[in-house]
N, C-alpha and C positions, 0 to 999 in steps of 0.2 A: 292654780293652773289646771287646765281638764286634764285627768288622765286619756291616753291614749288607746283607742280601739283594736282589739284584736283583728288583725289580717293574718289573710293565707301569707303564706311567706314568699312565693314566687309573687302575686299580686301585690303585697307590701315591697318587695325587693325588685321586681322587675316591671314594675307599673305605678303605686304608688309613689314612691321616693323620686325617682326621673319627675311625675310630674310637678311635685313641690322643687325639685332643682330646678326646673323650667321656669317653673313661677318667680323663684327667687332671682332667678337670671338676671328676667327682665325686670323686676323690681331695681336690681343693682342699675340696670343700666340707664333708670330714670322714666320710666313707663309707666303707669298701670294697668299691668294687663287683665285681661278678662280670657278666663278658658272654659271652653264647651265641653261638658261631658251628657253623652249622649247613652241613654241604657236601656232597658228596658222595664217595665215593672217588676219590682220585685226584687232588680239583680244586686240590689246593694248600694246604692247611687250613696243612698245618705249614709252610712255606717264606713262608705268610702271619705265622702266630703267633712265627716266626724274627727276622720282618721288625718285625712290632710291640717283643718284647720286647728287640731290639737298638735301635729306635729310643729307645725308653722308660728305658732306662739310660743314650740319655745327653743323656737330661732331667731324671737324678735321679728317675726313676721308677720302682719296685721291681716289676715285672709277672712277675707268672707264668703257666704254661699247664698247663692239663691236658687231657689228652685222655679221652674219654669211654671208649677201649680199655685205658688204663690200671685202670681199675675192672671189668674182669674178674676172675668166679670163680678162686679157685684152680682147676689141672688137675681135681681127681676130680670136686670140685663142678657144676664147669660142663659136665664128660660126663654127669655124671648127669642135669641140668636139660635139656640138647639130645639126647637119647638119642632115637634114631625121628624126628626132624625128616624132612621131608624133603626138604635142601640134604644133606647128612651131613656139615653142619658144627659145630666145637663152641665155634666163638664168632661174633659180628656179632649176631644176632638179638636182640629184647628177649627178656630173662630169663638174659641168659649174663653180666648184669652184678653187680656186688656193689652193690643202690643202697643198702641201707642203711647201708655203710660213704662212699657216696657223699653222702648226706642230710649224715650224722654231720657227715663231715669239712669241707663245706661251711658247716656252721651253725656250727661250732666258730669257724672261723676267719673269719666275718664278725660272732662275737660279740667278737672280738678275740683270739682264743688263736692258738698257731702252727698254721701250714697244713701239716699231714702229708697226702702224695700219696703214693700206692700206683704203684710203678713196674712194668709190663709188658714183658716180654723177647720177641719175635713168630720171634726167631728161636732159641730153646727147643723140644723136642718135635717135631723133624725141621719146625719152620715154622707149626707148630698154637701155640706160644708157653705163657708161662706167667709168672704173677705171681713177680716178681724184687726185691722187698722193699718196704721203706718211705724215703720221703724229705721231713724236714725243709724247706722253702721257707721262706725270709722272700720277703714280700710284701708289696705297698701296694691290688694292681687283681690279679685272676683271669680268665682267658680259659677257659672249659671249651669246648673244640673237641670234633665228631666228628658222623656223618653222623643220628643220631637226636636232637641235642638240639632238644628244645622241643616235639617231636612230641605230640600229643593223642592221647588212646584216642578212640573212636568208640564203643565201646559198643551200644548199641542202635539207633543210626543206620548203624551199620557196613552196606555193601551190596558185591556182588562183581560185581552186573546195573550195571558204571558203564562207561560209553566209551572206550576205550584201556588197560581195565583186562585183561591177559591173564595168567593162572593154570595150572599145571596141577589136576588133582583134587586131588592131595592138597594143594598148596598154596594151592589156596581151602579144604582142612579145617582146613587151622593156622592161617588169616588170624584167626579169633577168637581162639586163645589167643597168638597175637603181642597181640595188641591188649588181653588180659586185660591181659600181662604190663607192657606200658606204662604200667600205671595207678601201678605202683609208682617212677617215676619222676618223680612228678607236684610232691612235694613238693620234688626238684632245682629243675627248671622254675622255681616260686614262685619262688623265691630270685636269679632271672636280673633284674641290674636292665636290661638289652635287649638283643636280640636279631639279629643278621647274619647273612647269606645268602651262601652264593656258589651260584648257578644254572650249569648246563648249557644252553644253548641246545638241544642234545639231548641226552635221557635217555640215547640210545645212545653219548655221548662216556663217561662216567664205568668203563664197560669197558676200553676203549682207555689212558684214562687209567691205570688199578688196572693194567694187564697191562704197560705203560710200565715203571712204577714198581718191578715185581716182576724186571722185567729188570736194572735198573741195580744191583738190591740182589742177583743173582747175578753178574754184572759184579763187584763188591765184594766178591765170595768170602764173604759170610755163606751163611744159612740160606735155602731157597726153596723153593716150595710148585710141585708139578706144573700143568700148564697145568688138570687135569681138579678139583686141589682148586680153584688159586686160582678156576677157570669157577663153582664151587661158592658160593665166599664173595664173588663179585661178587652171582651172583644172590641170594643170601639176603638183603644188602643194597636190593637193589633191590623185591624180590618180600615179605620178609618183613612191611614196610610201603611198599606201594606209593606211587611218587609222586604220583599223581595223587588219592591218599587223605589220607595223610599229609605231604608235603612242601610240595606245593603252596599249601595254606591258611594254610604259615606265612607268605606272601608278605605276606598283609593286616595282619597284625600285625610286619612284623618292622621295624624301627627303618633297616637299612641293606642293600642287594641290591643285590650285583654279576652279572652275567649275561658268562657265559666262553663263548670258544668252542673248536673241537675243538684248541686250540695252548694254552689254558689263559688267554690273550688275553683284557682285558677288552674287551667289547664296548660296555656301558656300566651306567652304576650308578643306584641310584637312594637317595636318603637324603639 
């Protein structure tokens, strides 16, 4: 049985544990449900999702996790779809993802079929990564993690004249087809029976955090990405769907928010 991950203890006691009781709920009551957690790079997502699905097994609960980067394009595809961005990156953005096999495999298995997940290898491609096969999951509850679930297109509401909103040009010309390209994720969305946050207390921590992260995994002797790519795929994250457009508004509707600060520390939760 995996040992369990160390959390802060307000985060483990006032945000983790609620959401595995949520989960189990509706497992009792004959569901499978699926839950969105939405964060930001860096903030913890998987060492959370560690922490859930080692607790959950050993309560007899079969949880699995997927992460929203696992559903990346194959290599040629996803060059061709971010070709001319201008991050010069060739995944993070909406549209570098495969949702329809995303849609698929989500409806499949909360009609009751087995959960096939698409595994992503990040350390593939000199650190650019690349779709590394398929995998089989049994399951009872699904956690789909990653820093754009649940996000809404804007559409015709979309504005770039907003307060704390900073752009360069051409990244205010691709602001509309990011936002196109979200529309196609909309039918995942549906399917979330609710919704989890983990906040920054500053937008500027989740840099710090992603650059952290990319250190220990050269430490580790895998695959790692130059300080000038990974500077790249932080901002595409942040800039491709601005927070203050996109992340923020999922606050009113999300189910549970934990608010982190620059040590990944929760500060406090709300849910």
């Amino acid at each position: 049985m995996a040992a369990v991950p160390a959390l802060d203890p307000l985060l483990r006691e006032g945000f983790a544990a609620p959401l595995l009781n949520d989960l189990a709920g509706w497992v009792r009551a004959g569901k499978r449900p699926l839950l969105g957690l939405n964060g930001p790079v860096g903030a913890g997502k998987t060492t959370l999702c560690r922490w859930l699905s080692a607790a959950a097994s050993r309560h007899g609960l079969r949880l699995a996790v997927a992460s929203i980067d696992d559903f990346y394009l194959p290599w040629a595809e996803r060059q061709q779809r971010m070709a001319g961005n201008p991050f010069g990156v060739s995944r993070v953005p909406p549209g570098s993802h495969d949702t329809h096999l995303l849609v698929e495999s989500l409806r499949a298995w909360r009609g009751g079929h087995e959960l096939t997940l698409p595994r992503f290898d990040k350390t593939l491609r000199g650190g650019q990564g690349d779709r590394s096969g398929l995998e089989a999951v049994e399951a009872d509850a699904l956690v789909l993690e990653g820093w754009l679930v649940g996000c809404q297109p804007l559409g015709s509401e979309l504005r770039t004249d907003v307060p704390g909103l900073i752009l360069t040009e051409p990244e205010q010309d691709w602001l509309p087809r990011w936002d196109r390209a979200l529309e196609a994720y909309g039918p995942a969305w549906e399917q979330l029976a609710g919704l989890a946050l983990l906040r920054p207390a500053s937008w500027a921590w989740p840099r710090r955090w992603r650059f952290q992260a990319e250190a220990r995994q050269r430490r580790a002797g895998g695959e790692w990405l130059t300080g000038m790519d990974l500077e790249s795929l932080v901002r595409s994250s942040l800039c491709s769907l601005p927070p203050v457009l996109y992340q923020q508004p999922l606050e009113a509707a999300a189910m549970r928010i934990a608010w982190l600060d620059g040590r990944r520390r929760c500060l406090r939760v709300r849910g």
